[in-house]
PAFIVO-125466 format. One record per residue: x, y negated, z negated of N, C-alpha, C in turn; residue number from 1; residue in one letter. Coordinates in nm, 3 decimals, padded with zeros to 5 digits, always signed. Layout:
- n.px,n.py,n.pz,ca.px,ca.py,ca.pz,c.px,c.py,c.pz,kolse,lotor
- X,Y,Z,X,Y,Z,X,Y,Z,NUM,A
...
END
This chain:
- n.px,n.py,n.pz,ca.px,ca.py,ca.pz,c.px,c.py,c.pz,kolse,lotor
- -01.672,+00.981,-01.248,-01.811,+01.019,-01.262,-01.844,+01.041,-01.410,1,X
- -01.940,+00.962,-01.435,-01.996,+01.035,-01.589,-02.070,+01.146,-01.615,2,X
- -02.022,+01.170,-01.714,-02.086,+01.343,-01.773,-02.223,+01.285,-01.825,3,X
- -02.337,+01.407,-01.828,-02.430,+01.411,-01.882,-02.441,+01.476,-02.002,4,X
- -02.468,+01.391,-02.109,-02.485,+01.469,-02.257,-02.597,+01.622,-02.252,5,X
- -02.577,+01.686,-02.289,-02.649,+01.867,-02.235,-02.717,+01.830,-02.395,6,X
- -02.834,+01.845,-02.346,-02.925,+01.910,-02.514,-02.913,+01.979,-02.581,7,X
- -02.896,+01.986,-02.691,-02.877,+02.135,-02.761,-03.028,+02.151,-02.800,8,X
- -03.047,+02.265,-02.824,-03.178,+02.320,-02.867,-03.159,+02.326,-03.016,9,X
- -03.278,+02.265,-03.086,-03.238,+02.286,-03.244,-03.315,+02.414,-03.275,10,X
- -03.326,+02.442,-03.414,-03.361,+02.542,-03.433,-03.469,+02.484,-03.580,11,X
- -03.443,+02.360,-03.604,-03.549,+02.273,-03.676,-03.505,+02.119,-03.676,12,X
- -03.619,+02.045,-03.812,-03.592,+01.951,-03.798,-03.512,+01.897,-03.907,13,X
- -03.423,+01.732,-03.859,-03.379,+01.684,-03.981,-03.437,+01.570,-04.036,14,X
- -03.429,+01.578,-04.170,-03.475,+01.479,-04.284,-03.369,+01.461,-04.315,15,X
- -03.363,+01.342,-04.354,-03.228,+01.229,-04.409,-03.268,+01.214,-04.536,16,X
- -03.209,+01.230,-04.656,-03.289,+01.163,-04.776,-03.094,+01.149,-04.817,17,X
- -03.105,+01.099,-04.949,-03.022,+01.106,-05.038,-02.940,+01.211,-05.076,18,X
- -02.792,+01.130,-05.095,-02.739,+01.270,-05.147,-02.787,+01.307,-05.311,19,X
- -02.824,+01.257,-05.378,-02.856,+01.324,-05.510,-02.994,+01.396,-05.462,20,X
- -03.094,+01.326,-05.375,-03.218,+01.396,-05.393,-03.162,+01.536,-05.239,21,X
- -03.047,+01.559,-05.203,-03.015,+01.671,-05.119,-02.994,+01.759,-05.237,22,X
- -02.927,+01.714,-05.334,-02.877,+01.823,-05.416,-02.958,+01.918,-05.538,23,X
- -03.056,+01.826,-05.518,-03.214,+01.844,-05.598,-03.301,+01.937,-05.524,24,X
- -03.255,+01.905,-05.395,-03.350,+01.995,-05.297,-03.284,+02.147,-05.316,25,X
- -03.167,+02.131,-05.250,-03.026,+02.286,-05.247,-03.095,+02.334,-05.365,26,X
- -03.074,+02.273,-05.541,-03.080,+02.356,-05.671,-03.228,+02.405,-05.644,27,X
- -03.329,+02.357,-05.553,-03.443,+02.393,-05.620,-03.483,+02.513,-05.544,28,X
- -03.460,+02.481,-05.419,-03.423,+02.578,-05.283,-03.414,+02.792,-05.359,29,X
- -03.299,+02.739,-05.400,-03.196,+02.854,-05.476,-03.270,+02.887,-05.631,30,X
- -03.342,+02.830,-05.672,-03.443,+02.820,-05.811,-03.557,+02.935,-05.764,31,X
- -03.600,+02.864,-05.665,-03.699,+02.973,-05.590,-03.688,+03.038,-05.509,32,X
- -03.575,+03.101,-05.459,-03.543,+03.231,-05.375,-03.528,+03.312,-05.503,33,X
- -03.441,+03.277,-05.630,-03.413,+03.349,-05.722,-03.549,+03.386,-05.796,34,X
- -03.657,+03.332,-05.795,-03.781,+03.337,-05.836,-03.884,+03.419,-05.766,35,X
- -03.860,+03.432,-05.627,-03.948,+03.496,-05.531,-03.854,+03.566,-05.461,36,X
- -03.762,+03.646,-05.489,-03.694,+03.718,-05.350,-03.779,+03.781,-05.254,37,X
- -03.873,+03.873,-05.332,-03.919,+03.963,-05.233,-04.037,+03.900,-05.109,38,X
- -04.113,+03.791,-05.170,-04.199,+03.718,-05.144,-04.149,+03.643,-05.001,39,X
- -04.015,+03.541,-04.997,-03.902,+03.547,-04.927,-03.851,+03.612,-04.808,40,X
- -03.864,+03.724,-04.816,-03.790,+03.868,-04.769,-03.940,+03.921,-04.670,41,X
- -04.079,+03.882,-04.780,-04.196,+03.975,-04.653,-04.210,+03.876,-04.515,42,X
- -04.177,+03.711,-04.545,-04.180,+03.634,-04.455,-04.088,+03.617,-04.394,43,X
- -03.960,+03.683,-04.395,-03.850,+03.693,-04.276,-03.756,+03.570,-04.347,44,X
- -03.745,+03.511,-04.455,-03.680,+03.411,-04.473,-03.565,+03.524,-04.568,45,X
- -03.455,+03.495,-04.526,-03.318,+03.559,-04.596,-03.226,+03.496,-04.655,46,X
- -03.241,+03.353,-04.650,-03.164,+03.296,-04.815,-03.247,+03.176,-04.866,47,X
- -03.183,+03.097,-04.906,-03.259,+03.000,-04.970,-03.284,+02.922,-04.919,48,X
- -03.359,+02.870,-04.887,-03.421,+02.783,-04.755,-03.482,+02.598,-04.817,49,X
- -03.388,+02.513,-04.812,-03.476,+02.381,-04.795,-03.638,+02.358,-04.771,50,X
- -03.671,+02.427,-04.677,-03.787,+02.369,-04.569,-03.883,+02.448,-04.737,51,X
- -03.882,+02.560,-04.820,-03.928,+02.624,-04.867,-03.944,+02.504,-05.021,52,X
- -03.821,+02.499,-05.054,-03.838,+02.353,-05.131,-03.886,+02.247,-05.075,53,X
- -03.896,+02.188,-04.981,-03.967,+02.071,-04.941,-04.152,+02.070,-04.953,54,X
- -04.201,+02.229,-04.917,-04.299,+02.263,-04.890,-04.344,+02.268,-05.036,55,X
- -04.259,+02.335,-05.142,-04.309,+02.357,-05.259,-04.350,+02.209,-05.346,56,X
- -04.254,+02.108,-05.325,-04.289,+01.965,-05.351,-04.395,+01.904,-05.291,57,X
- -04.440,+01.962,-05.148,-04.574,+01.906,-05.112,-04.671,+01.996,-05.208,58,X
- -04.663,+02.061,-05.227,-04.766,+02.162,-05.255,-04.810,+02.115,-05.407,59,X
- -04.700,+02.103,-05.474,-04.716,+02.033,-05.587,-04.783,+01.889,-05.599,60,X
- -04.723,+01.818,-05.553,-04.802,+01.682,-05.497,-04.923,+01.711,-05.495,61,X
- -05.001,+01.803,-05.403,-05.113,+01.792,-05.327,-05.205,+01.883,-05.489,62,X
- -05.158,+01.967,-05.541,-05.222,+02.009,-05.666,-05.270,+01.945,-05.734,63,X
- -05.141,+01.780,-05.736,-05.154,+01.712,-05.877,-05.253,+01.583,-05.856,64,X
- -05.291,+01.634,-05.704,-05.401,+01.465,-05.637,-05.305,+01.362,-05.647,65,X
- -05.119,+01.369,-05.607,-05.100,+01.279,-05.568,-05.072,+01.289,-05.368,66,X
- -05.101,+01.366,-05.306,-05.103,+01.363,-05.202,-05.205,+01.363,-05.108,67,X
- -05.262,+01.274,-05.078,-05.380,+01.264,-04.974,-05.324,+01.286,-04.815,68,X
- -05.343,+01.417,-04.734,-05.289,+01.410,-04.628,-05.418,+01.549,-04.586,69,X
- -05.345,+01.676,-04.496,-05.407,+01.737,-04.460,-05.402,+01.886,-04.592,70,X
- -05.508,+01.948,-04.601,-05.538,+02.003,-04.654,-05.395,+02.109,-04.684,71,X
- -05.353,+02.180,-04.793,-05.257,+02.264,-04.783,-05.301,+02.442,-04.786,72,X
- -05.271,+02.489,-04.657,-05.346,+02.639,-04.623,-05.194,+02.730,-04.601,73,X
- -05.174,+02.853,-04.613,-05.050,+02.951,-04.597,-05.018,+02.925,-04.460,74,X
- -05.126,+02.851,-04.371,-05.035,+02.875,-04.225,-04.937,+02.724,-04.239,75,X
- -04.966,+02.645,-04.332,-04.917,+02.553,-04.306,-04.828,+02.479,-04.403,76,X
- -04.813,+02.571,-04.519,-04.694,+02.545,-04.601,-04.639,+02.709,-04.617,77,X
- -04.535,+02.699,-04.640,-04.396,+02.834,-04.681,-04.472,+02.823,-04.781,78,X
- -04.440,+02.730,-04.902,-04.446,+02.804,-05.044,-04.598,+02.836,-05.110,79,X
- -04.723,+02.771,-05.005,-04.833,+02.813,-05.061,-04.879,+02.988,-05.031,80,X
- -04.808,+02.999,-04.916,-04.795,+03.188,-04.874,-04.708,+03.232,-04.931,81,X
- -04.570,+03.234,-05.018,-04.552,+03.262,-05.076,-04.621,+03.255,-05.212,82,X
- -04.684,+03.167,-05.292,-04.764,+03.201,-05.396,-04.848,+03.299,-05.375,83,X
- -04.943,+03.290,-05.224,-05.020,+03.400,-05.232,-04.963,+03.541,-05.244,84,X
- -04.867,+03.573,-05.146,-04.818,+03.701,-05.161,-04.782,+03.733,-05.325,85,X
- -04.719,+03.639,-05.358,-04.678,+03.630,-05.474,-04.813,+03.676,-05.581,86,X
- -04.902,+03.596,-05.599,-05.072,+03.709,-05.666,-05.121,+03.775,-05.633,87,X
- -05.112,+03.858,-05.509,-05.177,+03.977,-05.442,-05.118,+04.046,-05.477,88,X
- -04.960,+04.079,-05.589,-04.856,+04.188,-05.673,-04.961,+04.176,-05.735,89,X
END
């Protein structure tokens, strides 16, 4: 009888990129936890988080008018709620 593969439940998603542009992500990740701990810390995030660098590269993008997509608001990027918390000090 064959077994049925069981789902695991993730807990997010994966992006495949490069290993140099992984390691670009990790340094930048760790750039800005070291830059925002506390900021970090009010949103429940406790180390250095990818998804927080990925968000900060959209965010940048979308500043510099090279990203045409959906508007960037705190519910919908990490690092633009962290900036805010970050100017409401």
């Amino acid at each position: 009888m064959v077994e049925t593969k069981k789902k695991s439940k993730s807990s997010g998603t994966l992006t495949r990129c490069t290993k140099a542009s992984k390691k670009q992500i990790v340094a930048l990740s760790k750039r800005l936890y070291k830059a925002y701990p506390d900021e970090h810390q009010k949103l429940g995030i406790r180390k250095a988080s990818s998804k927080v660098a990925v968000d900060a590269l959209l965010y940048w993008a979308a500043m510099a008018g090279e990203l045409n997509g959906t508007k960037i608001t705190d519910e919908n990027n990490i690092f633009s709620a962290i900036r805010t918390i970050s100017e409401e000090v």
